[in-house]
C-alpha positions in Angstrom: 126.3 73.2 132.4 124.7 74.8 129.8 121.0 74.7 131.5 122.6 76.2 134.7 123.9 79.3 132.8 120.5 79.9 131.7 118.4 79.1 134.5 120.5 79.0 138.0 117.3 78.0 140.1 117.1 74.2 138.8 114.0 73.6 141.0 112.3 76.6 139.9 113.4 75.5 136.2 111.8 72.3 136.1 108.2 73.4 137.8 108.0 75.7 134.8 108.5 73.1 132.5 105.6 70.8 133.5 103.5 74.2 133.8 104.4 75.8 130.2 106.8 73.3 128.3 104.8 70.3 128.7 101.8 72.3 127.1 104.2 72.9 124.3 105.2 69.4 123.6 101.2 68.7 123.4 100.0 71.2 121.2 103.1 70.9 118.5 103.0 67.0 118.5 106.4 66.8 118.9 107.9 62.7 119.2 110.1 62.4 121.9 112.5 59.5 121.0 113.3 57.4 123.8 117.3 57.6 124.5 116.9 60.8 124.1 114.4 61.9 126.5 116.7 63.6 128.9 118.7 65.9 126.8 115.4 67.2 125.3 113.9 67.6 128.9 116.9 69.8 129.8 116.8 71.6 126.4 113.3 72.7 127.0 113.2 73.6 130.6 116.4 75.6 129.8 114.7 77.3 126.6 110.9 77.8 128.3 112.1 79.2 131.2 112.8 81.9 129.3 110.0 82.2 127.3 108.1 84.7 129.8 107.9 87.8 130.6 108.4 89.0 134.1 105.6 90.8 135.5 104.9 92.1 138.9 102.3 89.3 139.4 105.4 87.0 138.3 106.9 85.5 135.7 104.1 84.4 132.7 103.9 83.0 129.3 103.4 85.2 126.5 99.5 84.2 126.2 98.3 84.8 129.7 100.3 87.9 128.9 98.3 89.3 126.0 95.1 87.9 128.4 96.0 89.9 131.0 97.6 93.4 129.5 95.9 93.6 125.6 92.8 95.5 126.7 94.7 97.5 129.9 93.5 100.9 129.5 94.4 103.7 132.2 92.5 106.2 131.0 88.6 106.2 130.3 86.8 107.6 127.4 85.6 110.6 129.6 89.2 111.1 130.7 90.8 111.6 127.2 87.8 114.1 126.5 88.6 116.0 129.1 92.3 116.2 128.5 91.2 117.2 124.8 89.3 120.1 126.2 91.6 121.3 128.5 94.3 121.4 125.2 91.7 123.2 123.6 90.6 125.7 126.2 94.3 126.4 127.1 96.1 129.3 124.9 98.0 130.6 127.5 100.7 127.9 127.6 100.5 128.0 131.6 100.2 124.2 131.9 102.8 121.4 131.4 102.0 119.1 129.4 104.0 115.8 128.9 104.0 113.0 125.9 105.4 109.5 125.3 105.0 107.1 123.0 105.7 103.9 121.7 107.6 105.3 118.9 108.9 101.6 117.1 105.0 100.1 117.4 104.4 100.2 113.7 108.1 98.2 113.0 106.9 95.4 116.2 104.2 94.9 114.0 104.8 94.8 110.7 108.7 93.3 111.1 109.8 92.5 113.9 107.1 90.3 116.2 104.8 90.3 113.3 102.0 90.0 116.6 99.6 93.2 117.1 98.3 91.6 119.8 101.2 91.1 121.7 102.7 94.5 120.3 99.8 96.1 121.8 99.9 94.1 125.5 103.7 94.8 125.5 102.9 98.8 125.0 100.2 98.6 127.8 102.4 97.2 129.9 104.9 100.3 129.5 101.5 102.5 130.2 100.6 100.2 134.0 104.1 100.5 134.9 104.2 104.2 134.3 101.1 104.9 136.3 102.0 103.1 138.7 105.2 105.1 139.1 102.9 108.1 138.9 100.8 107.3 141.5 103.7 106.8 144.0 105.1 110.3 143.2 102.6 112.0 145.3 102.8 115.6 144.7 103.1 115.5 140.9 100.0 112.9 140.8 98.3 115.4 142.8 99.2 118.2 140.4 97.7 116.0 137.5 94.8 117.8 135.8 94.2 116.1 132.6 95.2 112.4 131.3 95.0 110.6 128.0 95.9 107.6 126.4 95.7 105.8 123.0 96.6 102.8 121.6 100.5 104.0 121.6 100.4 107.0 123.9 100.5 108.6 126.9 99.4 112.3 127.4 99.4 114.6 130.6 98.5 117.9 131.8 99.6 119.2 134.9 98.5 122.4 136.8 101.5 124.2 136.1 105.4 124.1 135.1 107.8 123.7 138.4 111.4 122.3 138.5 110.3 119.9 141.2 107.2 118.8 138.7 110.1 118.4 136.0 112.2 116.5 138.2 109.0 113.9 139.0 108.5 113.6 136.1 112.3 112.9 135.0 111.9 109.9 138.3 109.2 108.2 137.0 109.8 108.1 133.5 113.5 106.9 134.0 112.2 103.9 137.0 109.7 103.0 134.4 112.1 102.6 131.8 114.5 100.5 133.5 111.8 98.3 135.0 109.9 97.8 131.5 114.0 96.6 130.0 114.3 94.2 133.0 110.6 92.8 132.4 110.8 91.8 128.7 114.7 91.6 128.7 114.3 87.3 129.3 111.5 87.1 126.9 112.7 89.4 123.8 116.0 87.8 123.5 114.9 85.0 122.3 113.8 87.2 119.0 116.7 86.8 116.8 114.8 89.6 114.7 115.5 92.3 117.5 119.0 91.7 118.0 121.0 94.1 115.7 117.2 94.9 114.4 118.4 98.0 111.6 115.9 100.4 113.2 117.8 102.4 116.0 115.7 102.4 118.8 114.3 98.6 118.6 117.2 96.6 119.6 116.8 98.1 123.3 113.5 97.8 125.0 114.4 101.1 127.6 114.6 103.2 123.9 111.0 102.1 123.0 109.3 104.8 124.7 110.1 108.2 124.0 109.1 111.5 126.0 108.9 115.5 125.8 107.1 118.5 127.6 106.0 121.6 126.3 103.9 124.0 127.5 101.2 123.5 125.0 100.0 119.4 124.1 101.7 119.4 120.6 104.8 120.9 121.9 105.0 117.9 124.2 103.9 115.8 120.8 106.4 117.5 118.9 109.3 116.9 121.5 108.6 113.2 122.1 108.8 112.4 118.2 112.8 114.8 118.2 113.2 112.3 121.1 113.8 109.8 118.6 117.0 111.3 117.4 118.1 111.8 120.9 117.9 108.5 122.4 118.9 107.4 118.7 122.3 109.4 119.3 123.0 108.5 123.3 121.2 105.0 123.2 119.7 106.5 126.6 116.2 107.4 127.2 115.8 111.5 127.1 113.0 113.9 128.3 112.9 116.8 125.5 112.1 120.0 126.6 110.0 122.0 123.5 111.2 125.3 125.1 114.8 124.3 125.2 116.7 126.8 123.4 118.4 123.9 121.5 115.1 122.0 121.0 113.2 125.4 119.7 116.4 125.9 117.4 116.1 122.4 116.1 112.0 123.1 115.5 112.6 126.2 113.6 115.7 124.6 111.4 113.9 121.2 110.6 110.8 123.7 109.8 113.2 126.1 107.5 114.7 123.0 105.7 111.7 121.1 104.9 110.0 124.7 103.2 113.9 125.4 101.5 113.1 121.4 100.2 109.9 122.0 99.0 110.6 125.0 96.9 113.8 123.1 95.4 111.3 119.8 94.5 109.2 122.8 92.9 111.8 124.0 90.9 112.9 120.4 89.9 109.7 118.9 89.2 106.8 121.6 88.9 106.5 120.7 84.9 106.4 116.5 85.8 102.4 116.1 85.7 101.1 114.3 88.8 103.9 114.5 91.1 103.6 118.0 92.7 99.9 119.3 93.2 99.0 123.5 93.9 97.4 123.8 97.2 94.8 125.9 95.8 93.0 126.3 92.6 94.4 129.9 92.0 98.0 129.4 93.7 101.5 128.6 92.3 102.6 127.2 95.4 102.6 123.6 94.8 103.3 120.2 97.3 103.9 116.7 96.5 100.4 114.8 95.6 98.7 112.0 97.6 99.8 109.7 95.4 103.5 110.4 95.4 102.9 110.5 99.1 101.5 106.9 98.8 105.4 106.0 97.7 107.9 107.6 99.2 106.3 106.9 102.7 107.5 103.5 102.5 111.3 104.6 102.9 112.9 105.1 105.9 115.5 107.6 105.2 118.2 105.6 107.0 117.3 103.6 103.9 117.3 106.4 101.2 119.9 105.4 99.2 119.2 101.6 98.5 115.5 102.6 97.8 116.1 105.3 95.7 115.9 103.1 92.7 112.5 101.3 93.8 111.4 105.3 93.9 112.4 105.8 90.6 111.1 102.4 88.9 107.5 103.7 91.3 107.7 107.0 89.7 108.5 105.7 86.6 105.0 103.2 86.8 103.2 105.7 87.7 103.8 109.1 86.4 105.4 108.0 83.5 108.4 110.1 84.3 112.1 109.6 84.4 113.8 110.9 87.9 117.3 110.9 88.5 118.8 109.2 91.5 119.1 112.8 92.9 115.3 114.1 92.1 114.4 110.7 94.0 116.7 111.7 97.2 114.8 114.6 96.9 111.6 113.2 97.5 112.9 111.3 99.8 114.5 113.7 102.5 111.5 116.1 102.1 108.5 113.6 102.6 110.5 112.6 105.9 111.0 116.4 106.8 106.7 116.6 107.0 106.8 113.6 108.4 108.7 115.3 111.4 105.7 117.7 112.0 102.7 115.4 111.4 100.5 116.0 115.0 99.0 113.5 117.1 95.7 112.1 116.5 93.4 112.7 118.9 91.2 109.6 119.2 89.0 109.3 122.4 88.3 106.0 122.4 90.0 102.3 120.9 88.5 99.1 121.0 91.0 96.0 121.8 91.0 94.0 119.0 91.7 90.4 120.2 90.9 88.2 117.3 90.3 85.2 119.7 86.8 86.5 120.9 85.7 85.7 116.8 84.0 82.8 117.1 82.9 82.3 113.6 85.8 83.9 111.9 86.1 87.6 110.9 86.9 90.4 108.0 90.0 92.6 109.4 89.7 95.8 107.3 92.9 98.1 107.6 91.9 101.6 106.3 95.3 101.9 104.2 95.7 105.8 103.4 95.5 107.5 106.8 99.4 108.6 106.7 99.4 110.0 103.5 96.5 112.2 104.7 98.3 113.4 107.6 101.7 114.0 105.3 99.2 115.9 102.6 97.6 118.1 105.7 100.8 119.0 107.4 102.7 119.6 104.2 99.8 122.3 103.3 99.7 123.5 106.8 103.7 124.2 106.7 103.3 125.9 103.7 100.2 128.2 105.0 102.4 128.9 107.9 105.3 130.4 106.1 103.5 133.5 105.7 103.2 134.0 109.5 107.5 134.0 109.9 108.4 137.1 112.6 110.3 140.5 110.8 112.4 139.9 113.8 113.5 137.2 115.0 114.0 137.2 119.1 113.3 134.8 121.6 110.0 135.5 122.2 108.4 136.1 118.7 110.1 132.4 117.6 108.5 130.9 120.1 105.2 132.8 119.4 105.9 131.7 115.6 107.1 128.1 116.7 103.4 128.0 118.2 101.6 129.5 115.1 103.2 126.6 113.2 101.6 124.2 115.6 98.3 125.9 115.3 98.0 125.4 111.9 99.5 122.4 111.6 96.5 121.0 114.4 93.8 122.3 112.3 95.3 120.7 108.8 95.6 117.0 110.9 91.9 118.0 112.2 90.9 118.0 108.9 92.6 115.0 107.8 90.9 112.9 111.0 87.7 114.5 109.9 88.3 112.6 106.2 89.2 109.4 108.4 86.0 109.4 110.5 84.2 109.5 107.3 86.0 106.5 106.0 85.2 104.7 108.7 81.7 105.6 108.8 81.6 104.4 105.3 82.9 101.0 106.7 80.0 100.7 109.3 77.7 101.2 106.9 78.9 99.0 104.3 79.1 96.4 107.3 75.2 97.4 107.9 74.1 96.7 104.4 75.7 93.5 104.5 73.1 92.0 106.0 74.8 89.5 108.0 74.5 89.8 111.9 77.4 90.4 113.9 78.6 88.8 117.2 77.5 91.5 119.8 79.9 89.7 122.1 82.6 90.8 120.4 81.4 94.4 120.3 78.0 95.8 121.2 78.6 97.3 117.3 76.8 94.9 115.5 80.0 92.8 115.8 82.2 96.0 114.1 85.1 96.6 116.3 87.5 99.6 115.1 91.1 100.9 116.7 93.3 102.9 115.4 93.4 101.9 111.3 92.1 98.5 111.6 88.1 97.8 111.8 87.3 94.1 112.7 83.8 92.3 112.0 83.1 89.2 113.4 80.2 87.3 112.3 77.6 85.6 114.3 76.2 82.0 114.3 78.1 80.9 111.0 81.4 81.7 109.5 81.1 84.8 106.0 80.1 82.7 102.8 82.1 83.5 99.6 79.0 85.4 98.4 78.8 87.7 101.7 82.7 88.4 101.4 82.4 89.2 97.6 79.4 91.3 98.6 81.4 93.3 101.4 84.0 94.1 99.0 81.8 95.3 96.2 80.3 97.5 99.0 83.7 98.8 100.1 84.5 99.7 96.0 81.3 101.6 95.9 82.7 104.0 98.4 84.3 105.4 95.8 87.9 104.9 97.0 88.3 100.9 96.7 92.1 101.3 97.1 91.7 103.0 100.5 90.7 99.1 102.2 93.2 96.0 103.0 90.8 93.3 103.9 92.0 89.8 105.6 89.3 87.4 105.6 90.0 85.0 108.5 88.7 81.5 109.9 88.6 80.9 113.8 88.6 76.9 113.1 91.2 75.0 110.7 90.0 73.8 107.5 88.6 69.9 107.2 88.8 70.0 110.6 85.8 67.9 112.2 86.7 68.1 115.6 86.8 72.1 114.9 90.4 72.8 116.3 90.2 76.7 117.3 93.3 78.7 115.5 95.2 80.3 118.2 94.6 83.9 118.7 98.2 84.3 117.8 98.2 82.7 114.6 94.9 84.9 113.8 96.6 87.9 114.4 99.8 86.4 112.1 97.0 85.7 109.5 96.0 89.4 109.1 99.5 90.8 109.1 100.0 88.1 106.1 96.8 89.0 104.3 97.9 92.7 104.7 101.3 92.3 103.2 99.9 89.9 100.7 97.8 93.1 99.3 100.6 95.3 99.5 103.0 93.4 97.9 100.4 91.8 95.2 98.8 96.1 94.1 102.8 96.5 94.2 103.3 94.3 91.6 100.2 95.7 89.7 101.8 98.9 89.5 104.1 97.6 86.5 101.0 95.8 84.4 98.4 98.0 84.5 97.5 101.6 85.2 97.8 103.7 88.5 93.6 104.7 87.8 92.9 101.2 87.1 95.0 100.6 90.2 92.8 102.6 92.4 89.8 101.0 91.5 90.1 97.7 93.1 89.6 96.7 96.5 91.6 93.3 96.8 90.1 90.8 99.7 92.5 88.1 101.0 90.9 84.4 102.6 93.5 83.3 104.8 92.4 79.2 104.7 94.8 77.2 107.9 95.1 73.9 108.3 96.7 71.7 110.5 99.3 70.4 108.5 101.0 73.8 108.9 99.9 74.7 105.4 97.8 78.1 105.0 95.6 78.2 101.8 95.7 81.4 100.0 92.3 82.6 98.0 92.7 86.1 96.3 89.0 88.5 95.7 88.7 91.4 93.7 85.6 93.5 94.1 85.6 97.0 92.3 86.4 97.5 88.2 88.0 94.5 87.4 88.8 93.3 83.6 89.9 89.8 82.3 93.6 91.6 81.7 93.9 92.4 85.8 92.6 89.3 86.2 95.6 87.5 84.3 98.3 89.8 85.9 97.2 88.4 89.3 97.0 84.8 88.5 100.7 85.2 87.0 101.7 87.3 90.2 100.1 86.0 93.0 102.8 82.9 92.9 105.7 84.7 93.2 104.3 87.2 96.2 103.0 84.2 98.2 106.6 82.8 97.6 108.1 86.0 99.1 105.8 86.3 101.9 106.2 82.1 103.1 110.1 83.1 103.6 108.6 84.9 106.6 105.9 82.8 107.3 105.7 79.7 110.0 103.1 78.2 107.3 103.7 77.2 104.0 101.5 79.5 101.9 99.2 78.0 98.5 97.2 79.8 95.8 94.1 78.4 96.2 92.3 80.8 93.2 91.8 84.1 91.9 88.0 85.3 91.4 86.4 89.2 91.2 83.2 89.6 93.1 81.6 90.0 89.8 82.5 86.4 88.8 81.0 85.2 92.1 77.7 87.0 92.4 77.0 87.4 88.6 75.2 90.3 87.1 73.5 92.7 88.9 
């Protein structure tokens, strides 16, 4: 009775069963005991034929899913540099512009699915449904002068600003919407995780994607990212209009607040060393430091109040100082007030980055850092702009201020992406000296494959030796800013393997989420043994070692300034952080050791 609830079409049922669940049954080795064969044929037709996700090709399993949507892209490299242009090249505001975005990608990831690679096929799905419904709107596709899209975003321009282009627009975004919830609505309930999820918008797959138009790109930017609060408040997905007289009053309020913030952290803090930094050598204007910033980015401020304490013990750690649960509040509301204004990046191109193509394992480097560059450039870019505030305020000189804000808050996130593309150019070059050839299958790079934060290199013809992967961190320390990389060292076979078992691309991408919040939670722990400078000086390298018997090996590298004392802390934390991260882990997680790169390659 049961099975029939789930799955009416009994016939239909039972042919995905032998398609998908028998494959199952194979791979995880599960006995089937003999009287009770049945029931556990009915249990798993009933629970696989739910385990797709219902695309207009049909119904498929999340792996020929990720094969078929993970490196979708509907706009070409030419395509998002022309869009750029014609955001550059357009002052007079006579376009409309229109944004959305994934905006809950980061929690898929890092909570939620824990799968990047599936996060990422799932959002490109979103982006072929929505050109579709694009396409079939005839006169607004033909309006269409300028498109972009990134790893979570879609951008348009359009000729000019019409009611009936409005009212297109409202059609397809709305049709899209409800087809993406009916798509994944068989497959995501099945994640327990997503159902009463604590962020707002992640329970409900239609409140995913959120959208705004402007007349200017980083209105539309702005207006998609206030959209959160929106759908947060009506659980339905919203359009914002920048130029909304209620949207432009929001702007200017959130804009007022976060400056009336600032100067009340100033008055509260300015004697605290460390915490609040001048934004020039000669001025006495002052903004939270990069590496306050580095803290208080963690917290949601839905969560303020039970991480106010971890804010205080951080601060404490670090700065040496003493907050009270009200300072720490503080912090807390105004870092999430710049995080409000923080503008799009404007990347041209993004590489896929399926794992499963490494043949011969791979180094996945995040570039940690990149949001507390943005949050440092738009909180100096706010500041700069206060001087620019209209003698009188009417309609049209807030708007012309609400665009001066965006100005400068564009050229301080220019700035910060400048500082990125150097990091990453460090990366390729520290990839280059390596010596080690890469698999130009993978990417044409040498084997170097980058999107968004997260560089990949994939060997070729042998897996990284321990000596190449101490080598790669020490090159990564001598960049100066060793804190600034997360690397997961991955394996694309499982250990003592001699039949060489492939790892599944999923459990590849599961690996590097692991190894990332492995080094987050291990330079966490640091933070109470030994100094925030000694801290930053370490680049900390995590071998992710599978085997078959479900059990992941665990091998910790440390390239950078180490010291026998930092070496101690982390063989006496490293236990308990493993511990931590298995509770969320399908694999049982071991230490194997604890070694710097000095240690490895001796003496220079």
């Amino acid at each position: 009775m049961e099975c029939r609830l789930l799955c009416p079409d009994v016939e239909w049922c039972v042919r995905l069963w032998f398609g998908i669940s028998l494959t199952v049954i194979l791979a995880l080795g599960v006995p089937a005991q003999a009287g009770d064969e049945a029931a556990q044929k009915r249990l798993l037709t009933c629970r696989d034929a739910h385990d797709y996700i219902a695309t207009e090709y049909g119904p498929v399993s999340p792996t020929l899913f990720k094969g078929r949507f993970q490196d979708y892209k509907p706009t070409t490299v030419q395509e998002n540099s022309d869009f750029i242009r014609v955001t550059i090249q357009d002052p007079t505001g006579r376009h409309l512009y229109f944004h959305v975005e994934n905006s809950v990608l980061k929690p898929l990831n890092d909570i939620y699915l824990e799968d990047r690679e599936l996060s990422q096929a799932l959002t490109n799905h979103y982006k072929s449904l929505f050109f579709k419904n694009l396409t079939a709107e005839t006169a607004l596709h033909k309006a269409l002068i300028a498109q972009f899209s990134d790893y979570k975003t879609v951008r348009l321009a359009f000729s000019e600003d019409t009611p009936e282009h409005r009212e297109a627009l409202k059609r397809v975004y709305e049709k899209t919407a409800k087809q993406y919830e009916a798509a994944l609505e068989g497959y995501l309930a099945l994640h327990e995780r997503l159902t009463g999820a604590d962020h707002p918008l992640v329970e409900k797959t239609k409140l995913w994607h959120q959208a705004g138009i402007g007349r200017h790109a980083d209105e539309a930017g702005w207006s998609s990212r206030y959209a959160r609060k929106e759908a947060g408040d009506s659980k339905v997905p919203t359009i914002v209009d920048f130029r909304d007289p209620n949207t432009v009053e929001a702007f200017q309020n959130s804009y007022a607040n976060t400056e009336s913030r600032r100067r009340a952290l100033q008055n509260e803090l300015e004697t605290y060393p460390g915490i609040m930094v001048p934004i020039a050598a000669t001025s006495g204007t002052r903004v939270l430091s990069r590496a306050a910033l580095e803290i208080l980015r963690r917290v949601h401020p839905v969560n303020a109040s039970q991480d106010a304490p971890m804010v205080i013990a951080r601060f404490k750690e670090r700065f040496g100082v003493s907050l009270t649960t009200k300072q720490a509040l503080m912090l807390i509301e105004y870092t999430h007030s710049i995080d409000r204004f923080v503008p799009n990046i404007n990347v041209v191109s993004h590489d896929p980055m399926s794992l499963g193509e490494a043949e011969f394992g791979y180094a996945a480097i995040d570039l940690a850092g990149q949001n507390v560059r943005n949050l440092d450039a738009a909180a100096r870019a706010l500041v700069q702009a206060y001087d620019g505030k209209p003698k009188e305020a009417t309609a049209e000189s807030i708007i012309a201020y609400s665009e001066y804000i965006l100005a400068k808050l564009r050229r301080g996130q220019d700035e910060a992406s400048a500082e990125f593309e150097t990091i990453q150019k460090e990366v390729r070059e520290a990839v280059r000296k390596l010596g080690v050839r890469g698999d130009e299958t993978f990417s044409p790079a040498n084997g170097v494959r980058t999107s968004g934060d997260d560089v990949v290199f994939a060997p070729d013809g042998k897996p990284l030796s321990r000596e190449s992967e101490a080598h790669l961190l020490d090159l990564l320390a001598a960049t100066g800013h060793p804190s600034h990389f997360r690397v997961t060292f991955g394996r694309s076979t499982y250990a003592g393997n001699v039949h060489g078992v492939a790892v599944r691309e999923h459990d590849r991408a599961t690996h590097v989420v692991l190894g990332d919040s492995i080094e987050k939670s291990l330079r966490k722990a640091l933070e109470t043994k030994i100094s925030y400078l000694e801290l930053e000086n370490i680049v900390i390298g995590v071998e992710m070692i599978p085997h078959l018997t479900n059990e992941t090996e665990v091998r910790i590298l440390v390239g950078g300034k180490t010291s026998p004392d930092l070496l101690e802390h982390m063989r006496a934390l490293t236990p308990s952080v493993l511990k931590e991260a298995s509770k969320d882990s399908a694999s049982r997680l071991s230490l194997v050791g604890i070694q710097s790169t000095s240690q490895i390659l001796g003496p220079p």
